[in-house]
N, C-alpha and C positions, 0 to 999 in steps of 0.2 A: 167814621170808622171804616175804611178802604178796608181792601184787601192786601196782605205783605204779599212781595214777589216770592216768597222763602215758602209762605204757604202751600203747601201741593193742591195741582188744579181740583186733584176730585173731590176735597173738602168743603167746596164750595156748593155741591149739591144740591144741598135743601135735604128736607124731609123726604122717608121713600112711599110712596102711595101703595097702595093694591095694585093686583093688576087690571082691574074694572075701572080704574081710573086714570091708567097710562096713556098718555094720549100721543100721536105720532110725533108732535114736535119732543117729546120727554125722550121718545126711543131716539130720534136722531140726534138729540143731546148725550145720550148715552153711550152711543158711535164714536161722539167727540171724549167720551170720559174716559173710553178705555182706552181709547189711541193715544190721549195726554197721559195715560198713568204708566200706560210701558215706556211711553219714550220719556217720563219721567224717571221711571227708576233705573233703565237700561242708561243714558246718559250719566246718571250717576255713578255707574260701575266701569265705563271702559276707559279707554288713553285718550279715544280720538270722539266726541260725543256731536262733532258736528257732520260723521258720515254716517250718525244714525237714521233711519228711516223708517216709517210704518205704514202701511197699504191695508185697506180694509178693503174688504171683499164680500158684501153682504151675499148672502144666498137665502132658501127658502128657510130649509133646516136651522138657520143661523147666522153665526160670522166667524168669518175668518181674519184676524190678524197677521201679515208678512213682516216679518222684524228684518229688517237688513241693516249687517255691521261692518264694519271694516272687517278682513280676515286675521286681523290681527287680534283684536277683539273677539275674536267669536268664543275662544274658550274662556274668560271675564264671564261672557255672557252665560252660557252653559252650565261652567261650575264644575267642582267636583263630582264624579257620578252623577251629573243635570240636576243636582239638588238646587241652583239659581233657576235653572230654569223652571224645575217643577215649584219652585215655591213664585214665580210673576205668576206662572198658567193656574196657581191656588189661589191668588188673588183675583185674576181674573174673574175665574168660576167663581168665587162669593160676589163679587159686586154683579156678576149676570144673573144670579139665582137672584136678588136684590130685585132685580125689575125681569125675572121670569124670560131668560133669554139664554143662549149656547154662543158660546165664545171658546175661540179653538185659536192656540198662538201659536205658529208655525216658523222659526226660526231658519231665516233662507242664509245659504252661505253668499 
């Protein structure tokens, strides 16, 4: 019973522990979750999905995601009144409340 390639990466998780229980290899798995879930669903949305790109940038406070698109795509990405983009950065923020973490998507031209 593999995994389909159709399946989205962060499905594949597992159960989500406490935070007494996270252990550093879980957060650095978690690094890899979010960065596969945007450039998942952003690759879905634009023309050109092979100049997408995502840059994580861990800091104390948190993490930072850099989303970089073609400029063609940039408004794909954004949305009407940023409603695309505030509904990735809503996702974000639950799957980081999940395992008790700050996740900030930053959307570079």
């Amino acid at each position: 019973m593999g995994v389909s390639l159709a399946e989205p990466p962060w499905s594949r998780a597992g159960p989500v522990y406490p935070a007494c229980n996270v252990t550093t290899s879980a957060i650095h798995k978690g690094v890899s979750m979010f960065k596969e879930l945007v450039e998942y669903l952003v690759k879905s949305l634009v023309e050109h999905p092979e100049q997408v790109s995502v840059e994580v940038n861990e800091e104390p406070t948190g993490m930072t995601l850099h989303l970089h698109v073609a400029p063609g795509d940039l408004g794909r990405v954004i949305g009407k009144q940023g409603r695309t983009a505030r509904a990735i950065r809503t996702l974000l923020h639950a799957m980081a409340a999940r395992v008790q973490r700050r996740v900030t998507l930053q959307i570079v031209e």
